[in-house]
C-alpha positions in Angstrom: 112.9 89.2 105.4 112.0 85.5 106.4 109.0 84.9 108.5 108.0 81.8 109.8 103.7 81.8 110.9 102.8 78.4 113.3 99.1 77.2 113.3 97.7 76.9 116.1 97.3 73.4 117.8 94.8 71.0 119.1 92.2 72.1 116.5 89.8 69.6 117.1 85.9 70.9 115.4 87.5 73.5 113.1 89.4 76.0 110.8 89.1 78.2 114.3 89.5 82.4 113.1 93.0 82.4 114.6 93.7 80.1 111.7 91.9 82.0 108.8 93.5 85.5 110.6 96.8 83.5 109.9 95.9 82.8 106.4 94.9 86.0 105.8 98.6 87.8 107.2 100.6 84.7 104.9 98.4 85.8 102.2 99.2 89.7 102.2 103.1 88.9 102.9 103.4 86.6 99.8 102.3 89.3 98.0 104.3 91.2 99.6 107.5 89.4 98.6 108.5 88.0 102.4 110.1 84.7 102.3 106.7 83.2 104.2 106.1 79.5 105.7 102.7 78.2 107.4 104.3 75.8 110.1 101.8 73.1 110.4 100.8 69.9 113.3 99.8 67.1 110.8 96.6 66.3 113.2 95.9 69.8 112.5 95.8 69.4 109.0 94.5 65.5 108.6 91.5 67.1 110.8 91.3 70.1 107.5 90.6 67.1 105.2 88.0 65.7 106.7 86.2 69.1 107.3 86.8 70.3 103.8 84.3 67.6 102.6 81.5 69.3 104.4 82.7 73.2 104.9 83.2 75.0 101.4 84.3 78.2 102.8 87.0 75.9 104.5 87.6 74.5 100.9 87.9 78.1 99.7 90.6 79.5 102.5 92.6 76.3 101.6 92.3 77.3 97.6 93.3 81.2 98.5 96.5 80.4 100.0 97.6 77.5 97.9 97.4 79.4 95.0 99.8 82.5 96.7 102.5 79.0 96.9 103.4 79.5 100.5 105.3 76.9 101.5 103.7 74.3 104.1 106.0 72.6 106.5 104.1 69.4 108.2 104.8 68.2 111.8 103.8 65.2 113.3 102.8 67.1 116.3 104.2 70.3 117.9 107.0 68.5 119.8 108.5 67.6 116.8 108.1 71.0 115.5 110.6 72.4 118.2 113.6 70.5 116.8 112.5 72.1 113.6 113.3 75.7 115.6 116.4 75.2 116.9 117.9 74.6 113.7 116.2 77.9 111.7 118.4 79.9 109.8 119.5 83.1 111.4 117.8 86.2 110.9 114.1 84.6 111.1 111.0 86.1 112.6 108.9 83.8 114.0 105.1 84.1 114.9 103.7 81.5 118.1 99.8 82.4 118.2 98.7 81.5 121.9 101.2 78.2 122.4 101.4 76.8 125.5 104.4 78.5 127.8 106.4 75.3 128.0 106.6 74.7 124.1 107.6 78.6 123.9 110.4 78.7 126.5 112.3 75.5 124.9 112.6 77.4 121.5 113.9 80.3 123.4 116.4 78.9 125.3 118.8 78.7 122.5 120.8 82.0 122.0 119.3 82.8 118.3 119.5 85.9 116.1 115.8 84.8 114.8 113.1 87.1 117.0 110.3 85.2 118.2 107.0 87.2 118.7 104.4 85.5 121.7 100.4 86.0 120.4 98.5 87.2 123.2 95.2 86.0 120.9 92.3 84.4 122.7 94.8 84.9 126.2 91.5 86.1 127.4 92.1 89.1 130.0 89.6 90.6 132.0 89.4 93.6 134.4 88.8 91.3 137.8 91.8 90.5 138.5 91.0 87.3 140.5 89.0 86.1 137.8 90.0 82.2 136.0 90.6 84.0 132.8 93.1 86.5 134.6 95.0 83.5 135.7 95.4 81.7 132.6 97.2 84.6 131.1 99.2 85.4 134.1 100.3 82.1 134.7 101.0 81.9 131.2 102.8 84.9 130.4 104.5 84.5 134.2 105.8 81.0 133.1 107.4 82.1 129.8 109.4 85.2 131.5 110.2 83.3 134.8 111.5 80.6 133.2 113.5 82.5 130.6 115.4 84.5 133.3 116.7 81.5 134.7 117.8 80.3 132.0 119.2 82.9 129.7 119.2 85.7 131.9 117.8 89.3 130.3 119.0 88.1 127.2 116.1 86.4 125.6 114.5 90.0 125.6 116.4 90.9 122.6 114.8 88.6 120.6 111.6 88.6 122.2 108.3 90.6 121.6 104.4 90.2 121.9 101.5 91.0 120.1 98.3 91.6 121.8 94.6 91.5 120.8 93.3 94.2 123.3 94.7 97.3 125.1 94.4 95.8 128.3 97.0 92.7 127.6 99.5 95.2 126.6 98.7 97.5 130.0 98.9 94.0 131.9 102.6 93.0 130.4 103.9 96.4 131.0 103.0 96.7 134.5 103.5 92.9 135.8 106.0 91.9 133.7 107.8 94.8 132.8 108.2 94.3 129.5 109.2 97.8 127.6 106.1 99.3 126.3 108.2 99.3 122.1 108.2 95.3 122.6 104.6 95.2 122.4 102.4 95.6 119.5 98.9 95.9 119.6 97.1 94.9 116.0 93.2 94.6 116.1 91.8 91.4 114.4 89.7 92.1 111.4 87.4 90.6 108.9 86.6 90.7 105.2 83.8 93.2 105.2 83.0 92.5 101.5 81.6 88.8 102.9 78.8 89.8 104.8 76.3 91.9 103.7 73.6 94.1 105.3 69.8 93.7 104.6 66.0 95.6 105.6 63.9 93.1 108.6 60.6 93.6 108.1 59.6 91.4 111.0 58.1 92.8 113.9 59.8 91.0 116.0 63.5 92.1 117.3 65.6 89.0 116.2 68.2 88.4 118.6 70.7 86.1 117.7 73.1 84.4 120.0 76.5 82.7 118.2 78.5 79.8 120.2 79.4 79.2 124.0 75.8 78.8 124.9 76.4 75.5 127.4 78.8 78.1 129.1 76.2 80.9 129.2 72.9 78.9 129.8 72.1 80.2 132.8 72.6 83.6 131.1 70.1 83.4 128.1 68.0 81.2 130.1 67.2 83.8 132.2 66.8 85.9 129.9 64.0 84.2 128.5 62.3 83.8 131.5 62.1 87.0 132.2 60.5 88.0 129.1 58.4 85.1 130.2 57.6 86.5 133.1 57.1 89.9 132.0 54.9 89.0 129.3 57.3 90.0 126.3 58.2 86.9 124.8 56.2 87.7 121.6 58.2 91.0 121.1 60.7 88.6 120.4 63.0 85.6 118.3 66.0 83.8 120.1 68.6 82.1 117.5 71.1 80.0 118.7 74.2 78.9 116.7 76.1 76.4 118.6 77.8 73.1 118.9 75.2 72.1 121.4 72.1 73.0 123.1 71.5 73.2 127.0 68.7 71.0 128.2 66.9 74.0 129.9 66.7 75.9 126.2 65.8 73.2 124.6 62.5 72.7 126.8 61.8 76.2 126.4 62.4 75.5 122.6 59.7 73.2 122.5 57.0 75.8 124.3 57.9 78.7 122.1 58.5 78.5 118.4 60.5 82.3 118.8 63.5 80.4 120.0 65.4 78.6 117.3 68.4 76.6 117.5 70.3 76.2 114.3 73.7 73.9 115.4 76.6 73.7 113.6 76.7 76.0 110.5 78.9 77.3 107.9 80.5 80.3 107.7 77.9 80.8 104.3 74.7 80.2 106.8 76.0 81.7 109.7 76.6 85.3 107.3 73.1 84.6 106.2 71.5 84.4 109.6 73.3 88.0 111.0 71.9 89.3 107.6 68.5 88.8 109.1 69.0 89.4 112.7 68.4 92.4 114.4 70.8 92.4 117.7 73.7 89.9 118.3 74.0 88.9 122.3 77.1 88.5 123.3 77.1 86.4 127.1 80.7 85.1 126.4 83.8 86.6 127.4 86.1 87.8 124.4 89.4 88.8 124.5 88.2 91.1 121.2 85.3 89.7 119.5 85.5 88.7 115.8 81.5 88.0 116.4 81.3 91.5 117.7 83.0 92.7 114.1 80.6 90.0 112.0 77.9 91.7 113.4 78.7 95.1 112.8 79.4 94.1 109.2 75.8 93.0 108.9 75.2 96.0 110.7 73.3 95.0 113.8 73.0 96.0 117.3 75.5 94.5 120.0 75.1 93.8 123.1 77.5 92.4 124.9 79.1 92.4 128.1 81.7 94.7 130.1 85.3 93.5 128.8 88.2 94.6 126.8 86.4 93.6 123.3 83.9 96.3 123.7 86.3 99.0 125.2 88.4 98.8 122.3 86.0 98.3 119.2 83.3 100.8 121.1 86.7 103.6 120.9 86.5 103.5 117.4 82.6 105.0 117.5 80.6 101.9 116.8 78.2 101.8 119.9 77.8 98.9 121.7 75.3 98.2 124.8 77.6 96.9 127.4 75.9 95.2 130.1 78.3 94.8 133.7 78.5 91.4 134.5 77.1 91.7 138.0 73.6 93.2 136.7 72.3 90.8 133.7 69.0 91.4 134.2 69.8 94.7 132.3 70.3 92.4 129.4 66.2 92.1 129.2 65.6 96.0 129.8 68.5 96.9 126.6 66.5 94.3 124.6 63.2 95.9 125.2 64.6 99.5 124.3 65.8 98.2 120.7 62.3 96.6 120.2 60.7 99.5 120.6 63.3 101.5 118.3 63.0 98.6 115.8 58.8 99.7 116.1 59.9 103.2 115.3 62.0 102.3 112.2 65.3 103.3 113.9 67.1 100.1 112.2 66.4 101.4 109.1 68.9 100.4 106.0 70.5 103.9 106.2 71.3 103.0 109.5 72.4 99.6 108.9 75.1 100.4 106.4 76.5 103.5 108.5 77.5 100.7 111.4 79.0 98.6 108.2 80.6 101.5 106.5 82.6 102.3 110.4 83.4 99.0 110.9 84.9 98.8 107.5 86.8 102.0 108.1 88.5 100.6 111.4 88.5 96.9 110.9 88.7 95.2 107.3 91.3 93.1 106.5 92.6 95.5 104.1 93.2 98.0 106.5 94.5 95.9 109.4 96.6 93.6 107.3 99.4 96.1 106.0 99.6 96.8 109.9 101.4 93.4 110.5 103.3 93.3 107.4 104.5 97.4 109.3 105.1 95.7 112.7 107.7 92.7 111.1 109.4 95.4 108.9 110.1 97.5 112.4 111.3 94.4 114.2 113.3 93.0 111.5 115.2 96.8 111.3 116.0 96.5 115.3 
């Protein structure tokens, strides 16, 4: 079996998790014995080489899979790539995490025995139907199939499939683009459990930390704060921010209250360290599933996070998440408020802490959702 894996493109802070997920399936199929190749946009990769100077655990991804020998193909950038696609040997599989629908219907309209599978990964899909994020995908996913039935006709379906990050992409492609429900597979992500490790707060405080998008969601954790302003609760707590950037409004309120941290940029390595010591991760970001939602679990928190597809599907498996609906976030302040006074009644005690972790390694470690993509190429190379 040859399987071809494509980074994915315009990386421009970076390794993003699609990347390290990527890693992580080239890895297993090495050792697998599957003829594997990382496809790779140069500026992708010139952009590694700077980071690697100041990221270790970057460093260390790079080390893991140059010592499995997978073979590295480099493209100037992604256009060039596609003249690289229309001459692949026949009986290929190839993977395209999240490319844009243009660059995916000029490799398919070639008649090809190779069998191209779409990623629906960070296609962000929510239940409002009107919603920005609903577009993107629809357009998308709309574009791709539209544009391959003019040109090919029902054809391209034979060599077609998708794989999708939530249960409610695959319900989505079934109904509106009638794809057969056996051309769809649904893989959760996952994370190496073994990297994160679970520890006993004694602070009094309940330490809430927040991890990226926070220019999105200001206005979100903003007002947050002030209501525990307001109410007189702000000492019950700690704010941590991990971000590119911080809003002007938070920052203000940084300087009044010494509870609210912001902490940047950080490593994977500080980043692990901080949910060790946290109590609850807030989640104010939309996820198409969550790989923050699965970090914290690992380091056995509380989540809270807000009504979507992430915490349907990770909340079936039996780790409990406080979902908030997005039209009422002034429940965010009344969940936070319940947990402190659990925290005060030693509820988050290590015992409890490691039962989250030992669930989420159960459902979601990279040696149990791995296997399930090397199981999904094996039943689409047999068709």
């Amino acid at each position: 079996m040859r399987v071809s894996l494509l980074t994915p493109l315009d990386i421009k802070y970076s390794v993003s998790a699609t990347e390290k997920l990527i890693y992580e399936y080239a890895s297993y199929l090495k050792n697998s014995d599957v003829d594997v190749e990382l496809l790779v946009p140069t500026k992708v990769f010139d952009n590694h080489n700077k980071l690697r100077k100041d990221y270790k655990d970057i460093e260390l991804q790079y080390s893991i899979i140059n010592k499995k020998s997978i073979n590295f193909i480099f493209f100037k950038n992604y256009y060039y790539s596609m003249f690289y696609y229309f001459n692949l040997p026949t009986n290929r599989i190839v993977f395209l995490p999240y490319s844009p629908y243009y660059y995916i219907t000029n490799i398919l309209t070639k008649p090809t025995t190779t069998k191209y599978i779409i990623g629906a990964w960070n296609m962000h899909l929510y239940a409002g139907e009107h919603s920005q994020n609903h577009r993107v995908l629809s357009n998308l996913l709309d574009g791709v199939i539209r544009t391959l039935f003019k040109l090919r006709g029902t054809a391209f379906l034979d060599t077609l499939y998708f794989l999708v990050e939530n249960s409610q992409q695959k319900y989505y492609i079934i109904k509106n683009l009638h794809i057969r429900a056996q051309k769809i597979f649904y893989i959760p992500l996952f994370i190496d459990t073994n990297e994160f490790s679970v520890t006993k707060n004694n602070s009094k405080k309940l330490r809430v930390l927040h991890i990226g998008g926070i220019e999105k969601n200001a206005m979100l954790m903003a007002k947050i704060i002030h209501n525990a302003i307001e109410k007189n609760i702000m000492e019950d707590f700690e704010f941590w921010f991990i971000g590119k950037s911080m809003p002007d409004e938070l920052i203000t309120l940084s300087k009044s209250y010494k509870n609210i941290k912001n902490y940047g940029m950080v490593t994977d390595k500080t980043k692990r360290i901080l949910l060790s010591k946290a109590d609850v991760l807030a989640v104010t970001s939309v996820e198409g599933f969550g790989l923050k939602i699965l970090e914290a679990f690992a380091s056995g928190l509380e989540v809270i996070c807000l009504d979507n597809p992430a915490c349907t599907d990770i909340s079936a498996t039996g780790l409990k998440i406080h979902t908030i609906d997005r039209n009422m976030p002034e429940n965010y302040l009344i969940i936070l408020k319940k947990l402190f006074y659990k925290k005060q009644n030693r509820a988050f005690s290590l015992k409890t802490r490691m039962a989250k972790r030992k669930l989420l390694k159960k459902n979601f470690d990279k040696a149990v959702v791995t296997p399930k993509f090397f199981e999904m190429l094996t039943k689409i190379n047999s068709t």
